[in-house]
N, CA, C and O atoms as a Maestro MAE file, in Angstrom:
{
 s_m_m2io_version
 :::
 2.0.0
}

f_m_ct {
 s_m_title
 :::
 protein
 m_atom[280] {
  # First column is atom index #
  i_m_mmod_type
  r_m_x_coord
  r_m_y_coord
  r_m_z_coord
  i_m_residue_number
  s_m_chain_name
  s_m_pdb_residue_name
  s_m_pdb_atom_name
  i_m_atomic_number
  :::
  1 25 20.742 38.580 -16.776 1 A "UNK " " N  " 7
  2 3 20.871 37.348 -17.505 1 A "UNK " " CA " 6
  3 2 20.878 36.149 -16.571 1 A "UNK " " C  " 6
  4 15 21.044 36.373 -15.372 1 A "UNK " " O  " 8
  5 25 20.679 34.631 -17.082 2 A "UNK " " N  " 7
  6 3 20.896 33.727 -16.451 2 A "UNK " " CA " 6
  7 2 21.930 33.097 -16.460 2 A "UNK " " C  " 6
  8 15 22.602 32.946 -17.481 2 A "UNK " " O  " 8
  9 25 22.136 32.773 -15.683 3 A "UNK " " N  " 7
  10 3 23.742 31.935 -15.199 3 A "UNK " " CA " 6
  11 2 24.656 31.455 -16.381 3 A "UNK " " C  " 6
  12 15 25.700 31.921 -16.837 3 A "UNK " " O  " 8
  13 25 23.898 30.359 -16.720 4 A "UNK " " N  " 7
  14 3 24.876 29.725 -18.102 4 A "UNK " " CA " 6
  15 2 24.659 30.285 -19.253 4 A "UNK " " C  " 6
  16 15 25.052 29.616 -20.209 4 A "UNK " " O  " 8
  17 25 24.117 31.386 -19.519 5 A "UNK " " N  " 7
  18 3 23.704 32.388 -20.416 5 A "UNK " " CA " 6
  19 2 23.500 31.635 -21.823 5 A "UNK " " C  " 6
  20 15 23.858 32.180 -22.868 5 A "UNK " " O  " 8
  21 25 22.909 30.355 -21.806 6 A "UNK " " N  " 7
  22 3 22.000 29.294 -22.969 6 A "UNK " " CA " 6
  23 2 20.999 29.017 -22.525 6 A "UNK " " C  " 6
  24 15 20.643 28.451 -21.491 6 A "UNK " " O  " 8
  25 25 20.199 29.721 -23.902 7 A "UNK " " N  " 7
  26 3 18.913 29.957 -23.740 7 A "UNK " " CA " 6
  27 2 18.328 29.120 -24.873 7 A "UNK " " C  " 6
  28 15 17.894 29.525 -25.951 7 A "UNK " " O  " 8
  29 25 18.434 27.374 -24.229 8 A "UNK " " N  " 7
  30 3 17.750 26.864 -25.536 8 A "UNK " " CA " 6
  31 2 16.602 26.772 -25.561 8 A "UNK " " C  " 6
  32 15 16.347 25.578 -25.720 8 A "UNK " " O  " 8
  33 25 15.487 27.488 -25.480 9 A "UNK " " N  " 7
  34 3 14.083 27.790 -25.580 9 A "UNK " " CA " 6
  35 2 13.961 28.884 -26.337 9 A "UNK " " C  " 6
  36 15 12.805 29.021 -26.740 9 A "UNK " " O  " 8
  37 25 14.984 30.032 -26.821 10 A "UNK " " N  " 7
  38 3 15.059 31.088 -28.040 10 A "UNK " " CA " 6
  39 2 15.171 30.267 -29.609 10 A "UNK " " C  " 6
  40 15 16.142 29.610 -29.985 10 A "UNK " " O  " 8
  41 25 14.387 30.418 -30.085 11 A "UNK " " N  " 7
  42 3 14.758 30.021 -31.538 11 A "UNK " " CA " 6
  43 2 16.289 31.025 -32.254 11 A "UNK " " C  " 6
  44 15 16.899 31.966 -31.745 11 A "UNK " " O  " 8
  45 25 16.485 30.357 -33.514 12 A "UNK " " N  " 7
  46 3 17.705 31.011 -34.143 12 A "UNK " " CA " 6
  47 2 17.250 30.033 -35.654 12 A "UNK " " C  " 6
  48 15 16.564 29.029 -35.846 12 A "UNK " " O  " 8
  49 25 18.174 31.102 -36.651 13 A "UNK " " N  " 7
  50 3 17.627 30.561 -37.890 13 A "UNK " " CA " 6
  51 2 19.054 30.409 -38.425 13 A "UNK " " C  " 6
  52 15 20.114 31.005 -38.233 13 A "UNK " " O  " 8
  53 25 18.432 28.786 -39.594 14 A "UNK " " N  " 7
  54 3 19.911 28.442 -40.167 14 A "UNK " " CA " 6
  55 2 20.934 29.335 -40.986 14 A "UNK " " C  " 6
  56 15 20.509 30.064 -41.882 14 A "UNK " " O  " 8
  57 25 22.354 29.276 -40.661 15 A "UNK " " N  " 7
  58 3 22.575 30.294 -41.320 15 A "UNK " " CA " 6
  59 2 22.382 30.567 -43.085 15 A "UNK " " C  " 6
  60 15 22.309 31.613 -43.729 15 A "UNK " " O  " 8
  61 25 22.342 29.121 -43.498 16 A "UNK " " N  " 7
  62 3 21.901 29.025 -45.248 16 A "UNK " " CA " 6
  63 2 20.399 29.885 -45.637 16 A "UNK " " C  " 6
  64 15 19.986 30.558 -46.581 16 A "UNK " " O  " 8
  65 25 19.907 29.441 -44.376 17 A "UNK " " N  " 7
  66 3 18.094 29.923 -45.090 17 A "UNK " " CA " 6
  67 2 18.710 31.636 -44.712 17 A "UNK " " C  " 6
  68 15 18.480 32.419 -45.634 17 A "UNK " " O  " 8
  69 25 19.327 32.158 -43.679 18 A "UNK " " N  " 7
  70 3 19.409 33.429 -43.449 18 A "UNK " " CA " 6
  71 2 20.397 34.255 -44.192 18 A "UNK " " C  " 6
  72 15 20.370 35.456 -43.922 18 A "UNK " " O  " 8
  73 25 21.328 33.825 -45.138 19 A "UNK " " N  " 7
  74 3 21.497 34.137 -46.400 19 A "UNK " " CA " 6
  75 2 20.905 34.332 -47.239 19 A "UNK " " C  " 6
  76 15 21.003 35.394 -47.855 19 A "UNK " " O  " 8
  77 25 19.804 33.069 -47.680 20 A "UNK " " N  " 7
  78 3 18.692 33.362 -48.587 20 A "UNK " " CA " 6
  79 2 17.367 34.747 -48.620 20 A "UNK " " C  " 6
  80 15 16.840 35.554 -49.385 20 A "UNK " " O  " 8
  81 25 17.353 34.260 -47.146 21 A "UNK " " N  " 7
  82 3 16.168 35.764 -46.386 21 A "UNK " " CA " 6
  83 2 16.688 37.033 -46.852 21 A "UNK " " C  " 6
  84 15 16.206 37.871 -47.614 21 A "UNK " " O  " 8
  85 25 18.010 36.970 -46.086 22 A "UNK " " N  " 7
  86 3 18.482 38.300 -46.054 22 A "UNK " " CA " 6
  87 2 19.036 39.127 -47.930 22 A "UNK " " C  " 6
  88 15 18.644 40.188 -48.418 22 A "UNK " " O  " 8
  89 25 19.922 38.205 -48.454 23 A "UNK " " N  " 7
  90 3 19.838 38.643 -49.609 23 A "UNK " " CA " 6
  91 2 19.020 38.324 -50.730 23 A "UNK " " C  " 6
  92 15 19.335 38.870 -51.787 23 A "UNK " " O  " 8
  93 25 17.849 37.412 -50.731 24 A "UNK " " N  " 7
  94 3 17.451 37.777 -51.952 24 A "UNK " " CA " 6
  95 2 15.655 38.124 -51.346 24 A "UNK " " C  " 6
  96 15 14.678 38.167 -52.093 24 A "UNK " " O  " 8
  97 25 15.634 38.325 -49.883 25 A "UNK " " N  " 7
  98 3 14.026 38.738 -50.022 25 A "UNK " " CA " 6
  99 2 13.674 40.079 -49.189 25 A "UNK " " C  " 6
  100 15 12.622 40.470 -48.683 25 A "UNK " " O  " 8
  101 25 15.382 40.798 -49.271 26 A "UNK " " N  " 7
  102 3 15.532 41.822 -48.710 26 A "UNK " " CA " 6
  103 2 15.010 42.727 -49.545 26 A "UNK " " C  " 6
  104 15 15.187 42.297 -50.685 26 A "UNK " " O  " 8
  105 25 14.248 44.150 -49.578 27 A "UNK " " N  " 7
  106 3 13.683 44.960 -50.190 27 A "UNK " " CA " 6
  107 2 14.739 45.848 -50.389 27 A "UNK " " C  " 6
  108 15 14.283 46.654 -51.200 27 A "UNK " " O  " 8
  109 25 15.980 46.200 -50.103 28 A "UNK " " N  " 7
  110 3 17.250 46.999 -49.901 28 A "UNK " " CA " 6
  111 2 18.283 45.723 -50.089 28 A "UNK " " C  " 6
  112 15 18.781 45.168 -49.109 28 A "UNK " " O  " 8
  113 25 18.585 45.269 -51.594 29 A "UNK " " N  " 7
  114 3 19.655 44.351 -51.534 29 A "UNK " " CA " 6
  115 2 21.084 44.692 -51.494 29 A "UNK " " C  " 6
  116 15 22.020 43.902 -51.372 29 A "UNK " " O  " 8
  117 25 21.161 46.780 -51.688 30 A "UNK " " N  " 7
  118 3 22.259 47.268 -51.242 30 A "UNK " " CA " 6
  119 2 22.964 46.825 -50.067 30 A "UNK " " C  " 6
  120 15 23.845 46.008 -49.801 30 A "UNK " " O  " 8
  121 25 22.181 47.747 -49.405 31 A "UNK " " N  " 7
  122 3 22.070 47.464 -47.693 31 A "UNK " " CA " 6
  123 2 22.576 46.566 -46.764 31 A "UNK " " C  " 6
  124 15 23.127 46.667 -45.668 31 A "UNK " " O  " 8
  125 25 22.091 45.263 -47.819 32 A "UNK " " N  " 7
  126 3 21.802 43.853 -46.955 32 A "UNK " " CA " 6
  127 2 22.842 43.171 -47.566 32 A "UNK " " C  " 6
  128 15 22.939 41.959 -47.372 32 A "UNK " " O  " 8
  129 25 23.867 43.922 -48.479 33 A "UNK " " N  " 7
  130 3 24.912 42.981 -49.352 33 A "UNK " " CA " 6
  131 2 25.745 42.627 -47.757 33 A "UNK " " C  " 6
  132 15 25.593 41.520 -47.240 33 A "UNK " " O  " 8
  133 25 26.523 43.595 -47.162 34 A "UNK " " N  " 7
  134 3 27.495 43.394 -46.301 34 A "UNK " " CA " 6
  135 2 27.154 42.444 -45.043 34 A "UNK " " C  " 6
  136 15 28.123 42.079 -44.378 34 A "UNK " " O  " 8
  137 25 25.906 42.020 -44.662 35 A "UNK " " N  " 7
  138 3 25.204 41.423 -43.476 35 A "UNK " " CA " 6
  139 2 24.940 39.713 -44.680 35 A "UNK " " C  " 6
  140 15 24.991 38.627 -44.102 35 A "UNK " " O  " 8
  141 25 24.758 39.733 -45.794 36 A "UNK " " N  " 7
  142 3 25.147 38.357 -46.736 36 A "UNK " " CA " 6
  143 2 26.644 37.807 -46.581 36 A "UNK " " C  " 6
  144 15 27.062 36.772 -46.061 36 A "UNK " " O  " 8
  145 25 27.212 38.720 -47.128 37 A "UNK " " N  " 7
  146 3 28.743 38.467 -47.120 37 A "UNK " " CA " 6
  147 2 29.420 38.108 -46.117 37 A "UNK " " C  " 6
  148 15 30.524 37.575 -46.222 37 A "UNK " " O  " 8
  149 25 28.711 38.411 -44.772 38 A "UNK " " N  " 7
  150 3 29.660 38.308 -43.193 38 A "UNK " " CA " 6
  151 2 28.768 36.960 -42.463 38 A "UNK " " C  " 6
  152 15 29.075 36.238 -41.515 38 A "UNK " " O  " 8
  153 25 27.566 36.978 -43.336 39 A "UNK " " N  " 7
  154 3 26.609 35.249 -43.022 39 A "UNK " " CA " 6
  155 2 27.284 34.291 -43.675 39 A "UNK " " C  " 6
  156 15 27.332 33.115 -43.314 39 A "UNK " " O  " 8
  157 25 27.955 34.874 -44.890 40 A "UNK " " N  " 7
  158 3 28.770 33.721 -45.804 40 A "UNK " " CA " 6
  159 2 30.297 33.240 -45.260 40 A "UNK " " C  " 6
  160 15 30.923 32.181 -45.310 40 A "UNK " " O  " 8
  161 25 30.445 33.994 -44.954 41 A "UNK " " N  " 7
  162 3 31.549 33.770 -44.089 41 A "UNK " " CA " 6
  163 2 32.059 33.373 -43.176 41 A "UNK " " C  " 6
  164 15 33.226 32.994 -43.078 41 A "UNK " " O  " 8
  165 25 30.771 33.427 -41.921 42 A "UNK " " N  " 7
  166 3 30.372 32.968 -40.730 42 A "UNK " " CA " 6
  167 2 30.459 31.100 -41.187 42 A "UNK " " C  " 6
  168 15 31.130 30.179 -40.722 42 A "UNK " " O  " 8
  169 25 29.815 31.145 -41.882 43 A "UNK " " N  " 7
  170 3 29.127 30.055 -42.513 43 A "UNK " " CA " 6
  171 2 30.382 28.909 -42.832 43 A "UNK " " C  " 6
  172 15 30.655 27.879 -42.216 43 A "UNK " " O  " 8
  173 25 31.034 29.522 -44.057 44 A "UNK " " N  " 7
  174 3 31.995 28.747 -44.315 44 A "UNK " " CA " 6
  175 2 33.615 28.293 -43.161 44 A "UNK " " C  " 6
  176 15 34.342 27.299 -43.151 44 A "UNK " " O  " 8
  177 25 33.615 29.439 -42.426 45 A "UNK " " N  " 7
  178 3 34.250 29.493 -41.167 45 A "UNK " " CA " 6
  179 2 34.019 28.243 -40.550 45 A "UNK " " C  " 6
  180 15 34.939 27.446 -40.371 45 A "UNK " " O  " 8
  181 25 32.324 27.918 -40.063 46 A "UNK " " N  " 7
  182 3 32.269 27.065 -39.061 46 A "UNK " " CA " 6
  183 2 32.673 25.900 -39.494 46 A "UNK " " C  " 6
  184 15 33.163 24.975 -38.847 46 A "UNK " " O  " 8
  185 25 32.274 26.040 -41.498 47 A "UNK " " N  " 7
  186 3 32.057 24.422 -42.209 47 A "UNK " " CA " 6
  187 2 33.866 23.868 -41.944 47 A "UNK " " C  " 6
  188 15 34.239 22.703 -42.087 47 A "UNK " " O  " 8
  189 25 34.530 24.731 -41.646 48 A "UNK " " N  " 7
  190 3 36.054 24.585 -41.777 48 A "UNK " " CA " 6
  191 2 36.639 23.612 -40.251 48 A "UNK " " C  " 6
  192 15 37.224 22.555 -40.014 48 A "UNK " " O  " 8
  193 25 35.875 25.077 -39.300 49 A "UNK " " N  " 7
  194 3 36.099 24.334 -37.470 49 A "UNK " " CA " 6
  195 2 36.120 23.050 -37.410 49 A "UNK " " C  " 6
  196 15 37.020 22.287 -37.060 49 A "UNK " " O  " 8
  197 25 34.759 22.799 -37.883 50 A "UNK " " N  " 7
  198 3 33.535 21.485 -37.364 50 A "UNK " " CA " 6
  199 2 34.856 20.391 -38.811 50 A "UNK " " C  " 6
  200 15 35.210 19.304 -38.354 50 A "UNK " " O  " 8
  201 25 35.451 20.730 -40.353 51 A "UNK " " N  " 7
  202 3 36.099 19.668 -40.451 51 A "UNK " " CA " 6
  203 2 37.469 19.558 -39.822 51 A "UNK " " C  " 6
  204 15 37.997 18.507 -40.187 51 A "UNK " " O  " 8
  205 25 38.157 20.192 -39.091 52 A "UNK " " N  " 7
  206 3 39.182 20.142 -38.563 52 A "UNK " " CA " 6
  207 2 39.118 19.944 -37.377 52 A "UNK " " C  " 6
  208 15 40.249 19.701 -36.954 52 A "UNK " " O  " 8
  209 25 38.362 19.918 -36.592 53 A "UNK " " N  " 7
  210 3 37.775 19.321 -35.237 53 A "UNK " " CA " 6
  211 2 37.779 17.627 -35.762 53 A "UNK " " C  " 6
  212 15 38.341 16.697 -35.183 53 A "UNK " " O  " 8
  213 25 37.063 17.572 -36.889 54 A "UNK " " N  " 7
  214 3 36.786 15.899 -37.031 54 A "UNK " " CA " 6
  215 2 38.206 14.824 -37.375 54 A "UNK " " C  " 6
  216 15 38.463 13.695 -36.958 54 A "UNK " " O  " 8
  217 25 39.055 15.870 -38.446 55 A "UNK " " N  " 7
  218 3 40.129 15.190 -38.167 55 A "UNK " " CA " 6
  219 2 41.056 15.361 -37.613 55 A "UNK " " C  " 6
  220 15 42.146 14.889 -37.939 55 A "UNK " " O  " 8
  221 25 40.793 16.245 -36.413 56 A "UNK " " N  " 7
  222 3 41.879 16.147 -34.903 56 A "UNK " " CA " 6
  223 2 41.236 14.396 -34.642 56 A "UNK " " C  " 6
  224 15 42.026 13.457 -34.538 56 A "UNK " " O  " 8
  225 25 39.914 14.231 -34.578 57 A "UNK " " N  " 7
  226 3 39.263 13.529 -33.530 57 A "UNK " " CA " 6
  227 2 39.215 11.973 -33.977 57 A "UNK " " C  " 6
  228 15 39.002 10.993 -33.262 57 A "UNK " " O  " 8
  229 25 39.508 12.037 -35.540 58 A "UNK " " N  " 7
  230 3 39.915 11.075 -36.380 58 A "UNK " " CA " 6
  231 2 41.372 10.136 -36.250 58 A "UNK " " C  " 6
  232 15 41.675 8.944 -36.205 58 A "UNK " " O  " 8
  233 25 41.975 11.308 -36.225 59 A "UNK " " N  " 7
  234 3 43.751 11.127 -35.899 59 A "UNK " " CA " 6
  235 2 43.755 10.604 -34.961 59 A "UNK " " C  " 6
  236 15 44.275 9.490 -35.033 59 A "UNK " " O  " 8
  237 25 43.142 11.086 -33.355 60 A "UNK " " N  " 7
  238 3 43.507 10.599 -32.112 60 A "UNK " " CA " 6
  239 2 42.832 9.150 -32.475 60 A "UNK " " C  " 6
  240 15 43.625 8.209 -32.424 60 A "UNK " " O  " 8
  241 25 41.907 8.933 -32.720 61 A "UNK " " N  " 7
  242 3 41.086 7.466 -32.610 61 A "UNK " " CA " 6
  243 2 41.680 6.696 -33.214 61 A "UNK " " C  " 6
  244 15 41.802 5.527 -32.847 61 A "UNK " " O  " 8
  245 25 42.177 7.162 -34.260 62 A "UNK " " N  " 7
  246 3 43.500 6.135 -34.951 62 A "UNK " " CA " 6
  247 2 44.547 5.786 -34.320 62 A "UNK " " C  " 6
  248 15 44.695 4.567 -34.236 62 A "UNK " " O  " 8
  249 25 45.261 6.367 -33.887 63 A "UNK " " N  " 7
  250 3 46.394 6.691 -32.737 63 A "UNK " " CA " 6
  251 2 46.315 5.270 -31.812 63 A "UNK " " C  " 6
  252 15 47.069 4.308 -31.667 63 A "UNK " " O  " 8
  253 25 44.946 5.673 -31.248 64 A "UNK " " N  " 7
  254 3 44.211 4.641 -30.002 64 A "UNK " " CA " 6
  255 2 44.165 3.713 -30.407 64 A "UNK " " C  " 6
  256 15 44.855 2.876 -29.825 64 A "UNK " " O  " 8
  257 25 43.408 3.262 -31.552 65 A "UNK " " N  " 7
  258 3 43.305 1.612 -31.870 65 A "UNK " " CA " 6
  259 2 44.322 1.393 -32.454 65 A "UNK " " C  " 6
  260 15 44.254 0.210 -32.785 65 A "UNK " " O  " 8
  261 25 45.774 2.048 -32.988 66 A "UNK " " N  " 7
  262 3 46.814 1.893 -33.171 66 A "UNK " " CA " 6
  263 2 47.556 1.225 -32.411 66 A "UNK " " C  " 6
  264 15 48.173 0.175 -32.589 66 A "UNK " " O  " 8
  265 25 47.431 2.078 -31.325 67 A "UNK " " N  " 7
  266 3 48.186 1.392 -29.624 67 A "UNK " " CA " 6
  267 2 47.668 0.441 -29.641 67 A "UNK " " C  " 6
  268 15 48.484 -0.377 -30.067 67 A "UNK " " O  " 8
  269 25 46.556 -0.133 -29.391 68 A "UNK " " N  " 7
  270 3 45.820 -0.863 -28.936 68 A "UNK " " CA " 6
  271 2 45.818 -2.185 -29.747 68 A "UNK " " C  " 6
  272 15 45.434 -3.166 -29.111 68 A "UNK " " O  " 8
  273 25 46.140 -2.364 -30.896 69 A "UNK " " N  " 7
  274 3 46.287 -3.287 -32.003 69 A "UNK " " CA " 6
  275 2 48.146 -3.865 -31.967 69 A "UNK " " C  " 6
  276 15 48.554 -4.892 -32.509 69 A "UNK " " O  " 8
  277 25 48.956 -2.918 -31.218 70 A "UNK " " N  " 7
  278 3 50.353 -3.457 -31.467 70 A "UNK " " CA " 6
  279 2 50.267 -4.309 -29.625 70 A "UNK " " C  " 6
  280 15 51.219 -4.964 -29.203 70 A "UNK " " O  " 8
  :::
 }
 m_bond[279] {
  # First column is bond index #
  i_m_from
  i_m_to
  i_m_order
  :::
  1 1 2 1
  2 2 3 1
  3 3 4 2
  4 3 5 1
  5 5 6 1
  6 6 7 1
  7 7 8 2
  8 7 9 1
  9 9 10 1
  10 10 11 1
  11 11 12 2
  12 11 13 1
  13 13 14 1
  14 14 15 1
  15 15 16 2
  16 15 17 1
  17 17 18 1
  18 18 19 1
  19 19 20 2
  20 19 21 1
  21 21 22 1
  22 22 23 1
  23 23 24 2
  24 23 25 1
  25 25 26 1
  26 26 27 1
  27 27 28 2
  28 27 29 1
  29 29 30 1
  30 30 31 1
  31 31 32 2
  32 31 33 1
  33 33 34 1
  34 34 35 1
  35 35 36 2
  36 35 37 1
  37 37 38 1
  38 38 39 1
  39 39 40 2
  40 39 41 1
  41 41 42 1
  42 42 43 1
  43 43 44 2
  44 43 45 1
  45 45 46 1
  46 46 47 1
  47 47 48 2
  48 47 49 1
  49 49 50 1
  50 50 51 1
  51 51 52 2
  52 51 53 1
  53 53 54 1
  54 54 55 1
  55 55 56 2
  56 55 57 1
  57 57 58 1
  58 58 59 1
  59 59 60 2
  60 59 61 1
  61 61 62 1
  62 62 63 1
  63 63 64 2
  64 63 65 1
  65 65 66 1
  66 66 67 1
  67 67 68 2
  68 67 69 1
  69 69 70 1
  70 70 71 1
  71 71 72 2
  72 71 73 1
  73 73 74 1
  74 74 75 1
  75 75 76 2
  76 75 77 1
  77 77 78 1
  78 78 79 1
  79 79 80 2
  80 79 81 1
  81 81 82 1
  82 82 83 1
  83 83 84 2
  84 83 85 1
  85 85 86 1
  86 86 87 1
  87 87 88 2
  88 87 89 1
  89 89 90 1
  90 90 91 1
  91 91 92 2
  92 91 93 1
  93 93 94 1
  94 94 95 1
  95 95 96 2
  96 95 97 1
  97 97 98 1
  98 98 99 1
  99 99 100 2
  100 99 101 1
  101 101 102 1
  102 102 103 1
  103 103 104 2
  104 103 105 1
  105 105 106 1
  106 106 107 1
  107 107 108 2
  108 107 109 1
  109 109 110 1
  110 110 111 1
  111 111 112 2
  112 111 113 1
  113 113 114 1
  114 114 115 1
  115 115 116 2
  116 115 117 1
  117 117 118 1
  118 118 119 1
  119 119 120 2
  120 119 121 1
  121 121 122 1
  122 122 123 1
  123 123 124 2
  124 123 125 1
  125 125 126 1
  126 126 127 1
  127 127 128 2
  128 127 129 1
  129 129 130 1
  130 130 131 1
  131 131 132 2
  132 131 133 1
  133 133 134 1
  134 134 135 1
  135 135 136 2
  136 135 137 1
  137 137 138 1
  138 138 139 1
  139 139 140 2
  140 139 141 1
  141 141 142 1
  142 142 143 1
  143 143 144 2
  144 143 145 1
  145 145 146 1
  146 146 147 1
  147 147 148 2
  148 147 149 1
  149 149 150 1
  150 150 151 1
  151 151 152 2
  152 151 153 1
  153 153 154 1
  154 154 155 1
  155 155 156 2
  156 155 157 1
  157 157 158 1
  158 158 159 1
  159 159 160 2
  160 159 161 1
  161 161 162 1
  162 162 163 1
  163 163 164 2
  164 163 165 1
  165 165 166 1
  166 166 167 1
  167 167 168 2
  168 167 169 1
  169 169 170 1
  170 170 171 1
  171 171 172 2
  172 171 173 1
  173 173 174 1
  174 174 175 1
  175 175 176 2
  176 175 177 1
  177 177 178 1
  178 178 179 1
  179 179 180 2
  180 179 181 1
  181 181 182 1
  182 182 183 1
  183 183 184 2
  184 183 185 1
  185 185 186 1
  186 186 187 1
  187 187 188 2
  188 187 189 1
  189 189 190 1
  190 190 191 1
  191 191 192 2
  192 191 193 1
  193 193 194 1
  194 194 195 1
  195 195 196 2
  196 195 197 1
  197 197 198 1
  198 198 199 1
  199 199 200 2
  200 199 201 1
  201 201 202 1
  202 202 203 1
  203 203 204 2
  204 203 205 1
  205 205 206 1
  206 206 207 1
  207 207 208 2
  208 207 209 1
  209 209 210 1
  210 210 211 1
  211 211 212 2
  212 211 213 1
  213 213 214 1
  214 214 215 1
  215 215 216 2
  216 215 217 1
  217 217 218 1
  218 218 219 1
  219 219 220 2
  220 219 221 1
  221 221 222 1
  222 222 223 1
  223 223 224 2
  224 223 225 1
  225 225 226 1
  226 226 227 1
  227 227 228 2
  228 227 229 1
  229 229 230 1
  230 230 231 1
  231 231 232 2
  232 231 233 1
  233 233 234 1
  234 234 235 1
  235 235 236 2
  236 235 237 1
  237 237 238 1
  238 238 239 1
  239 239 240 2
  240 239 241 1
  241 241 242 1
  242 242 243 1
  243 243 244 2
  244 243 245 1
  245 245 246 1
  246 246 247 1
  247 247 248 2
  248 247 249 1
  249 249 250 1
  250 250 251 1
  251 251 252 2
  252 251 253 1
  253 253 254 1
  254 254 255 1
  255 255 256 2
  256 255 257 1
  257 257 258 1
  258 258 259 1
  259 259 260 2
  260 259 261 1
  261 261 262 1
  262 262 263 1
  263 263 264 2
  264 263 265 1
  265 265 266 1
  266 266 267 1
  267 267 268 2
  268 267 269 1
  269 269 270 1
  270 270 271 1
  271 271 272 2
  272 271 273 1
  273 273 274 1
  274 274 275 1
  275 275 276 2
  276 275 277 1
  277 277 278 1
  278 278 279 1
  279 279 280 2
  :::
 }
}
């Protein structure tokens, strides 16, 4: 492998369209239920990170021009 092991020249697919792929243009929608369910999850996981990251990042900036205003 290479050093910083990011390889942004590999493509990757969104995880919404790869929900869609996987469960409804899968030929085995048995199969492909548990690899939907763990994309859906993945999914809603990050949507959670990425808003609780924003209002850590919200809070502090408030904080700052808080200080900064008294």
């Amino acid at each position: 492998g290479n050093a910083p092991f990011l390889h942004l020249d590999r493509k990757f697919m969104h995880l919404g369209f790869h929900i869609y792929d996987v469960g409804f243009q899968s030929p085995n929608v048995e199969a492909a239920r548990p690899l939907v369910y763990a994309t859906s999850l993945l999914l809603v996981l990050v949507i959670i990170l990425l808003n609780l990251l924003a209002i850590r990042v919200r809070n502090k900036l408030r904080e700052r021009y808080k200080a900064l205003e008294s």
